[in-house]
C-alpha positions in Angstrom: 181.2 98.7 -67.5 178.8 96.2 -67.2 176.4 95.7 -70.8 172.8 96.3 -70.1 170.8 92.9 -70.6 169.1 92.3 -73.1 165.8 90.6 -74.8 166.6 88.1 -77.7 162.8 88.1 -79.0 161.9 84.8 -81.2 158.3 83.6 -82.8 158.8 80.2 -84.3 156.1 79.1 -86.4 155.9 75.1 -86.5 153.7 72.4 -85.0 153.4 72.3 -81.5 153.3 69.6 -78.5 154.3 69.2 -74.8 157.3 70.9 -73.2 159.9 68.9 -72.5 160.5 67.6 -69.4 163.7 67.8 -67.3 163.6 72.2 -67.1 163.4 73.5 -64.1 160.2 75.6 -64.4 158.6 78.3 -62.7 154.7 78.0 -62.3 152.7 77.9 -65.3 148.8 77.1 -66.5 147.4 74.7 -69.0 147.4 76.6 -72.1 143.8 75.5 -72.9 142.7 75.7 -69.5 144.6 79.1 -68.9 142.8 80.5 -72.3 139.0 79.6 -71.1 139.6 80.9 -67.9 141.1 84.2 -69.8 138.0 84.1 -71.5 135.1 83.6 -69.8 137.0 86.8 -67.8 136.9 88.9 -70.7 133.4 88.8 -72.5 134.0 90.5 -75.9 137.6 89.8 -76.3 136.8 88.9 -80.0 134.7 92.1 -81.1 134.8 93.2 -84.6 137.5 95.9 -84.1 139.8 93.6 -82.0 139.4 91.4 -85.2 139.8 93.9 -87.7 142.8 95.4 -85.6 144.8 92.4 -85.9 144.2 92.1 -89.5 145.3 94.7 -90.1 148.7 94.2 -88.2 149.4 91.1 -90.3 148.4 93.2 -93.8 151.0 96.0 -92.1 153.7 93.3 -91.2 153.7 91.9 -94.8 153.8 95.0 -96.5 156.6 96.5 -94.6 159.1 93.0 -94.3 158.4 93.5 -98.4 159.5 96.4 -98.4 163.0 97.6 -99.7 165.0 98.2 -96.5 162.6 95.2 -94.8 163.5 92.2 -93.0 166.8 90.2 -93.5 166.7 87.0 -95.0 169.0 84.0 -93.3 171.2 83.3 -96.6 171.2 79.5 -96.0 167.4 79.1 -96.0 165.7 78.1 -98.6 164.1 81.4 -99.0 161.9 80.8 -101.5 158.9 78.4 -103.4 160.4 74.9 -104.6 157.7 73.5 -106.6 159.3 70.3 -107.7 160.1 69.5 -104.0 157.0 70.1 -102.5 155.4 66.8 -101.9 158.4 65.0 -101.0 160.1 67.7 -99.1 157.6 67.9 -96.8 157.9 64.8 -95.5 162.2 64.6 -95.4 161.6 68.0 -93.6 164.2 68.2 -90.7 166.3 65.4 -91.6 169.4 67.4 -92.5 171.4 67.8 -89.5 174.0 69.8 -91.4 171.9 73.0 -92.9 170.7 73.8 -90.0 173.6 74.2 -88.6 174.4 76.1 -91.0 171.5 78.6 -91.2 172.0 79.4 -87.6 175.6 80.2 -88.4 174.4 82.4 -91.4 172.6 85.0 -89.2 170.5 87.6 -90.5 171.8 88.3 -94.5 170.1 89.0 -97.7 169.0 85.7 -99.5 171.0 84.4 -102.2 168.5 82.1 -103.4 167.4 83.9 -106.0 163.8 83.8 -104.4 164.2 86.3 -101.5 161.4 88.5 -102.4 159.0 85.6 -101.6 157.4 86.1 -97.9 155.8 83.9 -95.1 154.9 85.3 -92.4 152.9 83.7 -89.2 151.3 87.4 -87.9 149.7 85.4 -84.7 152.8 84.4 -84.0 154.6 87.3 -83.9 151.5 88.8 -81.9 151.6 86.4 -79.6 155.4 86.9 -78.8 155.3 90.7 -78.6 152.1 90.4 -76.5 153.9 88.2 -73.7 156.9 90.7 -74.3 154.4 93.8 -73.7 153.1 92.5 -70.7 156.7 93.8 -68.8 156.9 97.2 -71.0 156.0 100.3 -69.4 155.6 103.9 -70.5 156.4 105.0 -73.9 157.6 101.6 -75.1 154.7 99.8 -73.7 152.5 102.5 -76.1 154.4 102.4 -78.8 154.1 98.5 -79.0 150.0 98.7 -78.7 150.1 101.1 -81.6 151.6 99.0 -83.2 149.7 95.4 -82.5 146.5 98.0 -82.5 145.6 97.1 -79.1 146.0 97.5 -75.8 148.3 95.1 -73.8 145.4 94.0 -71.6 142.8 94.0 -74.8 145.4 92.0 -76.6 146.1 89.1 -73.7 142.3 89.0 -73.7 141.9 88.7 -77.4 145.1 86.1 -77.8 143.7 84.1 -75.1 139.9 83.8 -76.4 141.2 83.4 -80.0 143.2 80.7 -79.1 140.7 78.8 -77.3 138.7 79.2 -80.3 140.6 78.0 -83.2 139.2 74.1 -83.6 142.0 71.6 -84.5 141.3 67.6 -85.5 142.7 65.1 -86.8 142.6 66.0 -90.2 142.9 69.5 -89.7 145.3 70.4 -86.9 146.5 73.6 -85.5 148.7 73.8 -82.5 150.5 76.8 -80.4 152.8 76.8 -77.5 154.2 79.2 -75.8 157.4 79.8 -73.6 159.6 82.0 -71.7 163.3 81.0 -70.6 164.8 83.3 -68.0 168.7 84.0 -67.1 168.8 82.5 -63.4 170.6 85.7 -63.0 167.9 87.9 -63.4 165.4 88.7 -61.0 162.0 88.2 -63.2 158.8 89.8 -61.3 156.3 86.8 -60.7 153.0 88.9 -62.3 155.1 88.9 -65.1 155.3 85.2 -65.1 151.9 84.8 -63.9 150.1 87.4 -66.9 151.7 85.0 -69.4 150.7 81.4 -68.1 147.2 83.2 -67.8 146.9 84.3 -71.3 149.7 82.3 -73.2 149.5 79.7 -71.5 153.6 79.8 -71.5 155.5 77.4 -69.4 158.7 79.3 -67.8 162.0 77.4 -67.3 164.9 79.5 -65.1 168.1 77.9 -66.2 172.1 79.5 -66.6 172.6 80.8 -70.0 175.3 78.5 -71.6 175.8 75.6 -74.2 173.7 73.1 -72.7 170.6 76.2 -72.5 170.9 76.6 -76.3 170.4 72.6 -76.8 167.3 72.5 -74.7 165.8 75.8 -76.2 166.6 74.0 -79.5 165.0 71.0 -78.2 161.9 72.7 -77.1 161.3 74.4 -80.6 161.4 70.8 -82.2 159.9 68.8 -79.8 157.3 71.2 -80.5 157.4 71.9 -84.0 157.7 67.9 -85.1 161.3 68.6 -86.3 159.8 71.2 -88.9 162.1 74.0 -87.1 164.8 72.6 -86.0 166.4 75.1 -84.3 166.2 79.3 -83.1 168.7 80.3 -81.6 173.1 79.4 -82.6 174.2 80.7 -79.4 172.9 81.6 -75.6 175.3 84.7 -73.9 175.3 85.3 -70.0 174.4 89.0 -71.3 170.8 87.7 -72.6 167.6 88.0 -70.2 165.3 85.9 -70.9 163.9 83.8 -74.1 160.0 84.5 -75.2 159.6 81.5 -77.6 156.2 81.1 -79.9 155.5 78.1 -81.9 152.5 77.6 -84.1 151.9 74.8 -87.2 149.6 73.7 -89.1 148.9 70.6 -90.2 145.7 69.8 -93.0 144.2 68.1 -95.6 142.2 69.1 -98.2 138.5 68.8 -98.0 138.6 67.3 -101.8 142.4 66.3 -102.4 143.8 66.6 -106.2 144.2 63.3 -108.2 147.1 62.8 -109.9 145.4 63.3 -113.1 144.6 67.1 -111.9 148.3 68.0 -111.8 149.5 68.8 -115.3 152.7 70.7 -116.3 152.9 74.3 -116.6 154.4 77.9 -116.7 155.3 80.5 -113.9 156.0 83.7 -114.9 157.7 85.8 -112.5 157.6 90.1 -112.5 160.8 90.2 -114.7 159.8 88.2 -117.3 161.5 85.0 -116.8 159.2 82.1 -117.0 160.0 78.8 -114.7 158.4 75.4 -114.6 155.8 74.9 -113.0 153.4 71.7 -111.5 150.1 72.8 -111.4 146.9 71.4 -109.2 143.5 72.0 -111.1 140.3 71.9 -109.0 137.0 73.2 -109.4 136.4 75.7 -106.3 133.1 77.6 -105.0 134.4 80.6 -103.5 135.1 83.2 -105.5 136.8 86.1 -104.1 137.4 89.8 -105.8 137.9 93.3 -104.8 138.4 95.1 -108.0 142.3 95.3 -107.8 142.6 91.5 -107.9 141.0 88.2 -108.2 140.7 84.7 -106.1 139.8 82.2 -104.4 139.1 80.0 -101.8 140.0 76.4 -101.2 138.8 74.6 -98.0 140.4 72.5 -95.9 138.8 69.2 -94.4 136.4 70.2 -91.6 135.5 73.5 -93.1 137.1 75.3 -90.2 140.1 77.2 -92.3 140.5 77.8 -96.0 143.6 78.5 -98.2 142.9 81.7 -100.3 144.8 82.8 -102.9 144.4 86.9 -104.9 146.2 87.1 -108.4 146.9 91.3 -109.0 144.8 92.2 -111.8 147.0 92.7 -115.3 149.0 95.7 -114.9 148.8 95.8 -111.1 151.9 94.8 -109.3 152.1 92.5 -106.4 153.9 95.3 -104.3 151.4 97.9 -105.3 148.7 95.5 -104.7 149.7 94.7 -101.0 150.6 98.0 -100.5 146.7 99.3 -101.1 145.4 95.9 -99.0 144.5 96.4 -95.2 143.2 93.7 -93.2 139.6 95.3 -92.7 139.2 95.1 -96.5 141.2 91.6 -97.0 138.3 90.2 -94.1 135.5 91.9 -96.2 136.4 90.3 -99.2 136.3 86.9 -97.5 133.3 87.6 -95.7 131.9 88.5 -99.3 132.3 85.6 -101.2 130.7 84.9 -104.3 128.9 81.1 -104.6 130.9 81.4 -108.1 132.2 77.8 -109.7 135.8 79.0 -110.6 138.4 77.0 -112.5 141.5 77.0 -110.2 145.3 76.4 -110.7 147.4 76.5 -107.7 151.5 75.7 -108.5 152.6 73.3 -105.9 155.3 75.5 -104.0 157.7 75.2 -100.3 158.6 78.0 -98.4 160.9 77.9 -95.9 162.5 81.7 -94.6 163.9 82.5 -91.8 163.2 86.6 -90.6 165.1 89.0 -88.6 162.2 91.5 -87.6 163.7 93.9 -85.5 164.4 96.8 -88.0 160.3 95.8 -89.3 159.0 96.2 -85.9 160.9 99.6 -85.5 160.0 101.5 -89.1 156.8 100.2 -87.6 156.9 102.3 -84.8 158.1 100.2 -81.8 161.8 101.4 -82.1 161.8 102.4 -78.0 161.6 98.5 -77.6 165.2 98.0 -79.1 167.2 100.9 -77.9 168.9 100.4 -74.8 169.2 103.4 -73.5 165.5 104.1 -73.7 163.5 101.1 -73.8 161.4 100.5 -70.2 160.4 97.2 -69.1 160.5 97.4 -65.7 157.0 95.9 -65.6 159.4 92.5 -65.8 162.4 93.3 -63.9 163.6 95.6 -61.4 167.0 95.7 -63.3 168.1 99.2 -64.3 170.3 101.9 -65.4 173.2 99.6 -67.2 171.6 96.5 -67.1 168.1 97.6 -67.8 166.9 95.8 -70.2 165.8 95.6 -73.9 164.8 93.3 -77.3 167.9 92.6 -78.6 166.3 91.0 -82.0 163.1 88.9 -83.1 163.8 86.0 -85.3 160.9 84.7 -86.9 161.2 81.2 -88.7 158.1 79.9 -91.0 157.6 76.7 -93.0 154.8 76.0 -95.5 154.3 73.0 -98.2 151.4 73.4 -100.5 150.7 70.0 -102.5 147.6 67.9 -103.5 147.0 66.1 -100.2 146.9 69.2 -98.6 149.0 71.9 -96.8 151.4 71.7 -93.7 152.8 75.0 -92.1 154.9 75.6 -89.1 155.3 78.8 -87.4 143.9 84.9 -85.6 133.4 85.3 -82.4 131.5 83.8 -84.3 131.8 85.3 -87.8 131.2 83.2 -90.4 132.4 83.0 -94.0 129.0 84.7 -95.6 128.9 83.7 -100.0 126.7 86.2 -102.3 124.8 84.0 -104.2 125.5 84.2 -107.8 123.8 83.8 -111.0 122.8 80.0 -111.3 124.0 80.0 -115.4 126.9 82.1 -114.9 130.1 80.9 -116.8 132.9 79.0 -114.6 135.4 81.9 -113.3 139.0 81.2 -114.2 141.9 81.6 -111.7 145.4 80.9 -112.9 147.8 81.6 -110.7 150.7 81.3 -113.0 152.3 84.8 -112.0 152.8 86.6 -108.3 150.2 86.2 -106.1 149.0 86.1 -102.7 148.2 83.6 -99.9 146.8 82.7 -96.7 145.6 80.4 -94.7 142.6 81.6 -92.6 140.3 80.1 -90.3 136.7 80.7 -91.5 134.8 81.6 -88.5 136.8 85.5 -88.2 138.6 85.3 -91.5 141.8 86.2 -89.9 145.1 84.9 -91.6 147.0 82.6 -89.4 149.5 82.4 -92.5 150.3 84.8 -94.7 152.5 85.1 -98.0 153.6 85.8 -101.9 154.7 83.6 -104.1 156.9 85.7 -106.6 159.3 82.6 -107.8 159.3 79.1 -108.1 163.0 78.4 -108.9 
């Protein structure tokens, strides 16, 4: 019997650049010009409920890879915050050869670092594969995936496509996404397929035989485009695969005002338990503060102005689980939208992350579990293969790399609203944010105060 085919779905977050050359490729658009054109087709791609709908999926996607039965954690990543190694990691990045290799051999596991309960997640990312995925799912797995993303498959290429054409990117603040699909020259793959992704994901398409040399140039692609910050997705390519949807976003910023070296003093993290770990930590004087009544924050700004780093500390007595757990991405926009023209005394812990995700049990307690069963799942919308060789995701791998340290902050893998501040009283005492316990993160752009990057720090050791 012949094993039905099957999807290996991957979002990568890192830094993007060209595809590399020497793939055979099917037709594929610009990705800029392919996101105007999507645009100026589309009107209101970017209305307040598109925003607030994908918001919401990346508050959802945290909360569920947090918790208890939620996403494995590769047990050679560094799973966790290294706050000593922060500066100087970031730059050796990528240069070790051997642990790669050996957390692609590691597969999906529970961490062993000690720091598995810390998150990073890149939610566009992940949008951005399943929406090229959705584009050949039909039926009840094609609904079950909008419910999910909170759109529909042709309001979400609309919004990807107009979002991305929006997000601004310079020199010192650089964002960069790529997108692309690798097909089994063995499967016929329907051409409006092909053609609904280079349209609104701009994704190149390379046909090529599934074997060793496929792996390297997959490989290749993610670090060609993810400047050696991911250095690899995928340990192995089987003939029984399909196809490859590849997504690679970074980002790459400095600080609008940088910390001095004289800002960074010694300090104390305490983590839920109890146990109390060393700590670096950056002190600035910020201008955004940010509340909600179940926690406190605040916002830092990148050079440029266009994106932010915000930061919520759980009030005393309120747990970070709980906390997420009562946060949707309506109210977590709100809150940005709302902040207060506050001074506030800030402490940020230098901190890494680097995790690698297996998503596919996430995305089903989510409620697109049709996608990964084989002997349900329907997307015929991108090949005519059926019955035993029909196809289906076979799992999502999602690998994310962030560095937060006082030049700025680099992260590897959301129309017009801008970031509105409450005046506040012009004597009011300096607000004081410490974030020397669990807290959360992100990194959003400040026009639609969507998180491109999202996170907890729970441990720095």
């Amino acid at each position: 019997m012949k094993r039905p085919f099957a999807i290996p779905f991957i979002a990568a977050c890192a830094i993007t650049g060209i595809v590399a050359s020497g793939c055979a490729t099917a037709p594929a658009a610009d990705p800029q010009a392919s996101s105007s054109s999507a645009q100026e087709s589309t009107g209101a791609a970017l209305s307040e409920s598109s925003l607030d709908a994908a918001a919401n999926f990346s508050l959802t996607l945290l909360r569920t890879t947090m918790t208890e039965d939620g996403a494995g954690v590769a047990a050679s990543d560094d799973a966790g915050a290294n706050a000593n190694a922060a500066s100087e990691g970031s730059a050796n990045h990528g240069e070790s050869e051997t642990t790669a290799e050996a957390e692609n051999d590691a597969g999906p596991a529970q961490a062993t670092t000690g720091t598995e309960s810390n998150r990073l997640i890149s939610p566009f990312s992940v949008a951005s594969a399943l929406g090229m995925t959705a584009n050949g799912a039909q039926g009840q797995t094609r609904e079950q995936m909008e419910a999910v993303l909170g759109m529909s498959v042709d309001e979400l290429n609309a919004f990807t496509a107009s979002y991305t054409s929006t997000l601004p990117s310079t020199d010192e603040a650089r964002v960069n996404i790529a997108n692309s699909l690798w097909v089994n020259d063995q499967i016929p793959v329907k051409s409006d397929f092909l053609e609904e992704n280079a349209t609104y994901y701009g994704a190149g398409v390379f046909t090529t035989p599934f074997d060793k040399a496929t792996k390297d140039r997959i490989n290749g692609w993610v670090a060609d485009n993810t400047d050696d910050m991911i250095e690899s997705i995928v340990d192995s390519v089987s003939p029984d695969m399909a196809l490859y949807l590849v997504n690679a976003m970074a980002f790459d910023a400095k600080w609008m005002s940088p910390y001095e070296e004289t800002q960074v003093s010694p300090g104390t993290f305490t983590t839920a338990d109890g146990k109390t770990q060393d700590a670096s930590m950056m002190g600035s004087a910020e201008h955004a503060y940010l509340t909600d009544g179940n926690a406190v924050g605040f916002a830092k700004p990148y050079a440029d102005g266009a994106y932010a780093f915000a930061a919520l500390l759980p009030n005393e007595g309120v747990s970070l689980e709980d906390y997420v757990a009562g946060l949707d991405g309506t109210g977590f926009r709100a809150m940005m939208a709302n902040a207060q023209s506050a001074e506030v005394e800030a402490y940020l812990p230098k901190f890494e992350v680097e995790q690698s995700l297996e998503l596919a049990d996430v995305l089903g307690r989510m409620g697109m579990a049709d996608a990964f069963d084989a002997d349900v799942a329907d997307f015929s919308g991108m090949s005519d293969e059926a019955g035993e060789r029909a196809l289906h995701i076979d799992r999502v791998t999602h690998k994310t790399f962030i560095s937060v340290a006082e030049q700025g902050t680099r992260a590897g893998a959301a129309t017009s609203v801008s970031m509105r501040v409450t005046a506040a009283m012009p004597d009011e005492e300096p607000k004081i944010v410490r974030l020397d316990r669990p807290f959360v993160y992100a990194i959003v752009d400040t026009q639609t105060n969507l998180p491109l990057f999202l996170g907890t720090v729970e441990s720095l050791g």
